[in-house]
BALOBA-1460 file (C-alpha; in Angstrom, 3 decimals):
// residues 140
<rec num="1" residu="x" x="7.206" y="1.400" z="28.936"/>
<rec num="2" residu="x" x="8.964" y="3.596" z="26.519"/>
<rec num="3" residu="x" x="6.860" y="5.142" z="23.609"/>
<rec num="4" residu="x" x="7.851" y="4.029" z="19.880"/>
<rec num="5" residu="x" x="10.382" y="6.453" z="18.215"/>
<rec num="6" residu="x" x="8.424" y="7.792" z="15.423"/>
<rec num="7" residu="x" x="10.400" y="9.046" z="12.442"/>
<rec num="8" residu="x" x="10.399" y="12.675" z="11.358"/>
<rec num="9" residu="x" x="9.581" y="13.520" z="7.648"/>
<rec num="10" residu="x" x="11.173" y="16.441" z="5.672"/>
<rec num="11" residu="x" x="10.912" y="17.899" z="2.817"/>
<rec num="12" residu="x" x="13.435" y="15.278" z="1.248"/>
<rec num="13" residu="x" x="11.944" y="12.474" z="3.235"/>
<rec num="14" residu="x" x="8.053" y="13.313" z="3.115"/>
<rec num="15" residu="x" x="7.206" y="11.213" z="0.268"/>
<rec num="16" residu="x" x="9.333" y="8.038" z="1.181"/>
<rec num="17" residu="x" x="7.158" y="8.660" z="4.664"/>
<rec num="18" residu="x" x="3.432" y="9.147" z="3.216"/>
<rec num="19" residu="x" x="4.332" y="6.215" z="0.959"/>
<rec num="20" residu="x" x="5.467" y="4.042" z="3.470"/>
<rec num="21" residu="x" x="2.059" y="4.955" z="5.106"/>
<rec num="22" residu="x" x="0.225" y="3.421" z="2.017"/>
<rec num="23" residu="x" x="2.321" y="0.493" z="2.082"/>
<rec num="24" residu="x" x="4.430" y="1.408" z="-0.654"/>
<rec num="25" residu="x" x="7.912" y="1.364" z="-1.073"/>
<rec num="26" residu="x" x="9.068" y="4.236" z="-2.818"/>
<rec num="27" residu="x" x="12.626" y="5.977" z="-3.581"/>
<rec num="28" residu="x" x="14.098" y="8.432" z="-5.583"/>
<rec num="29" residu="x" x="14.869" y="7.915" z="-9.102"/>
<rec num="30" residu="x" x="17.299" y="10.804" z="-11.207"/>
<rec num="31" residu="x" x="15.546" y="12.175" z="-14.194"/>
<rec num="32" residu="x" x="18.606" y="12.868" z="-15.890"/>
<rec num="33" residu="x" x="20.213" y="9.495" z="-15.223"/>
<rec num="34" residu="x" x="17.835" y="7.366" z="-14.052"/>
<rec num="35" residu="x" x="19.866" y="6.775" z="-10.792"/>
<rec num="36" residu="x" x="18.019" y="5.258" z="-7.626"/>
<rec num="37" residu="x" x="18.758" y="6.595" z="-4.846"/>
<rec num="38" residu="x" x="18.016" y="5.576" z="-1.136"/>
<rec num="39" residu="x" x="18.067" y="7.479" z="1.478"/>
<rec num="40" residu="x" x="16.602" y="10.513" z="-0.160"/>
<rec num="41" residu="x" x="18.683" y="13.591" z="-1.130"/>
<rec num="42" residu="x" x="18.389" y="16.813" z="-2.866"/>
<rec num="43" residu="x" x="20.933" y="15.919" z="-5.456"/>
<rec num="44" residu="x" x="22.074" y="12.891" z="-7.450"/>
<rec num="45" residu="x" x="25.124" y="11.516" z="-6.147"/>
<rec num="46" residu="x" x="25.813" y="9.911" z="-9.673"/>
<rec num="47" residu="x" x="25.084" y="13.240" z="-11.923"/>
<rec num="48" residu="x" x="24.739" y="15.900" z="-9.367"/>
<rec num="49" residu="x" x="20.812" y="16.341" z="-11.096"/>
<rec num="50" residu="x" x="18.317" y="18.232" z="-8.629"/>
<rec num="51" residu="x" x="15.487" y="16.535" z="-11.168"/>
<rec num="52" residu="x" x="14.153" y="13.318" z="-9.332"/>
<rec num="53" residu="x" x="11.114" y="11.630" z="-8.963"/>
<rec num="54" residu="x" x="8.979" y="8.831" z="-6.955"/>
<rec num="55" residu="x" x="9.088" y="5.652" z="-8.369"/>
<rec num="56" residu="x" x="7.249" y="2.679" z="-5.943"/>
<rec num="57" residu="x" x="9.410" y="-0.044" z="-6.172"/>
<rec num="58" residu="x" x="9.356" y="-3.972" z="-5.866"/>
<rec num="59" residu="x" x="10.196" y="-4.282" z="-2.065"/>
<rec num="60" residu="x" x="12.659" y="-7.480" z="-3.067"/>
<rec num="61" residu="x" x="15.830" y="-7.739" z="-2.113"/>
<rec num="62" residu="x" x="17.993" y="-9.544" z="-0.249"/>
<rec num="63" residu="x" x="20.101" y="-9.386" z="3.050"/>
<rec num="64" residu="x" x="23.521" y="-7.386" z="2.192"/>
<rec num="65" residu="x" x="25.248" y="-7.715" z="5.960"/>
<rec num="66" residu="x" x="23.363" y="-7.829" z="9.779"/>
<rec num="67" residu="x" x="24.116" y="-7.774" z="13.061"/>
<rec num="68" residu="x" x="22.003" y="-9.322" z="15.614"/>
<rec num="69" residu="x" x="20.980" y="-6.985" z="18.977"/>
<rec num="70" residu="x" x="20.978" y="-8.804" z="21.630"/>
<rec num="71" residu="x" x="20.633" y="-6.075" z="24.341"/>
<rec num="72" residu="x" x="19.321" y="-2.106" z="24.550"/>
<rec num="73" residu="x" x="19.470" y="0.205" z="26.993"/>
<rec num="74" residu="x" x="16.559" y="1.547" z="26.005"/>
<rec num="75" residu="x" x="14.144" y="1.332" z="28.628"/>
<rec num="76" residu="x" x="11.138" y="-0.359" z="27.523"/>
<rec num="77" residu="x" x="12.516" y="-2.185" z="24.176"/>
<rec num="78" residu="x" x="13.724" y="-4.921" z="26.528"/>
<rec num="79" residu="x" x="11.039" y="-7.001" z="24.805"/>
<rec num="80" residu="x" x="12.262" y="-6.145" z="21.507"/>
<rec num="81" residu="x" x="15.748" y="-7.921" z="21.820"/>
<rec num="82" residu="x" x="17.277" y="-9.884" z="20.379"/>
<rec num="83" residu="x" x="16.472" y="-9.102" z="16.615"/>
<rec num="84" residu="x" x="17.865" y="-8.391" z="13.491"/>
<rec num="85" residu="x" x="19.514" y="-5.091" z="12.085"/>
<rec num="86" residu="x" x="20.250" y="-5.193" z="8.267"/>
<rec num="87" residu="x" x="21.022" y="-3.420" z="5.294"/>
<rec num="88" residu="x" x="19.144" y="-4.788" z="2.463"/>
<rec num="89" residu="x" x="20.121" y="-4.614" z="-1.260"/>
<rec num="90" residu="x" x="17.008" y="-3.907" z="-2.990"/>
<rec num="91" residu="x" x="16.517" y="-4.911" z="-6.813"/>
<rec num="92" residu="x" x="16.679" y="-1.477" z="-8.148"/>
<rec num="93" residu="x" x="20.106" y="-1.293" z="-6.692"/>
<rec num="94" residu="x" x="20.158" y="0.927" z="-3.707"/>
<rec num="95" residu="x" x="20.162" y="-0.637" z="0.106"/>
<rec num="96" residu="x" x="18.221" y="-0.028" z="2.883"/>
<rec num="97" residu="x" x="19.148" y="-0.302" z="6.626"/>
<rec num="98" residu="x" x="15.948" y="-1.991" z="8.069"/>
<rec num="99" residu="x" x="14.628" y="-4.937" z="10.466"/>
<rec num="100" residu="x" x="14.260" y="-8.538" z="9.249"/>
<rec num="101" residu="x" x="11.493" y="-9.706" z="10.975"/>
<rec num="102" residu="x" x="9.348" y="-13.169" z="11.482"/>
<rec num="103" residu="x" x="12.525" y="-15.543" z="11.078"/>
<rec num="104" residu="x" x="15.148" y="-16.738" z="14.026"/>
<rec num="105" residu="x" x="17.835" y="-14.394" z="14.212"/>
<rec num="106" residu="x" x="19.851" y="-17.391" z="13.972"/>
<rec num="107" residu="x" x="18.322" y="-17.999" z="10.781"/>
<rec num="108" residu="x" x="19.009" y="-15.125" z="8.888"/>
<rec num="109" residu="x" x="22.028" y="-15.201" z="6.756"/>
<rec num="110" residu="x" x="23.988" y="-12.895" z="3.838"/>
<rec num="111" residu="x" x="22.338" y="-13.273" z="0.048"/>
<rec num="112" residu="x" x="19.209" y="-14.579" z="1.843"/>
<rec num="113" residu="x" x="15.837" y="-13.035" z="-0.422"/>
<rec num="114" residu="x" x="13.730" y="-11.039" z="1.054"/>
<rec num="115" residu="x" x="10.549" y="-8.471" z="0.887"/>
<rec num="116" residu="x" x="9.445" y="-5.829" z="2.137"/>
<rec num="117" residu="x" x="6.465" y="-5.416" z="4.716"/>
<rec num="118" residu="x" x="4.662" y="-2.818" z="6.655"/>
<rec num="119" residu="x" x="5.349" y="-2.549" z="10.686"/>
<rec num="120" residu="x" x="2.885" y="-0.060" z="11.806"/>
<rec num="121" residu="x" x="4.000" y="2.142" z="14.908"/>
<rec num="122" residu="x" x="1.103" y="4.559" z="16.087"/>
<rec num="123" residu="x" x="-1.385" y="3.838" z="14.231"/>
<rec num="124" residu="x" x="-0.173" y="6.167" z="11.431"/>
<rec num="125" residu="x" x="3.477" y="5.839" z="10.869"/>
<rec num="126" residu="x" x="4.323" y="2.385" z="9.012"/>
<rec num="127" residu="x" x="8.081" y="1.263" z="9.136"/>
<rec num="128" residu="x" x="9.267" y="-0.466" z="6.148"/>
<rec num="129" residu="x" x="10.834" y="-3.769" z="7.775"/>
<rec num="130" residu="x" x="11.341" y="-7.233" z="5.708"/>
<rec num="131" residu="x" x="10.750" y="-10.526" z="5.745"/>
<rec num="132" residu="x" x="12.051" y="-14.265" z="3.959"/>
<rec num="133" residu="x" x="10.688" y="-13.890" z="0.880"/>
<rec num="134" residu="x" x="7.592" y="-16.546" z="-0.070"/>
<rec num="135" residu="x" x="9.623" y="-19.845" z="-1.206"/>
<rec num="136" residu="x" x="12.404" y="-18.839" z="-1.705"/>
<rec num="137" residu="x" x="16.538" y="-20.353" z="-0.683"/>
<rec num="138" residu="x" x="19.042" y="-17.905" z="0.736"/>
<rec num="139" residu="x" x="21.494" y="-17.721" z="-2.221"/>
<rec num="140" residu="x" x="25.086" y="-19.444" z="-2.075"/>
């Protein structure tokens, strides 16, 4: 059985990581615009700014577009399949590629709300994943 791939922080990504390990969800926000940002950069895309800062965020969002896995070559994530591979459009704005987890693949649909959660991997990484937000409808 295959080990889990455990991400590898940098210096842009080390604070999304150790926050993710806390079970907060944290991005990027421009000081001189006040521009999220997700995945974490050097610059500002919107003003070019090298000023940013951590902001934890609300984790809500909901499902932008997914595709369903049905099959890996991966040796060892055979048990893994099939789930679902999405890019989430958090409130703040930015989106997130991530897993939607405890709901039927068949289940999950575009505009439907959801939160984020903590999938831990070794015991020290967490993986920010999400899941249908607490009574909630998928939106039209």
């Amino acid at each position: 059985m295959s080990r889990p791939i455990i991400p590898l922080a940098n210096l842009d990504t080390k604070a999304f990581w150790d926050g993710c390990a806390r079970g907060e969800l944290l991005l990027q926000r421009c000081r001189s615009c006040d521009a999220y940002r997700h995945p974490p950069a050097p610059i500002c895309s919107h003003c070019l700014s090298a000023q940013h800062e951590w902001v934890r965020v609300t984790g809500r969002g909901s499902v932008y577009t997914f595709v369903v896995v049905h099959e890996t070559r991966v040796r060892g994530w055979e048990k893994l399949v099939p789930y679902v591979l999405a890019v989430v459009e958090l409130e703040e704005g930015p989106r997130i590629l991530s897993n939607i987890v405890n709901v039927a693949p068949e289940a999950v649909a575009i505009g439907m709300p959801v939160e984020v959660t903590f999938a831990e991997l070794d015991g020290t990484t967490k993986l920010p994943v999400f899941v249908l937000r607490e009574g909630k409808e998928r939106r039209s």
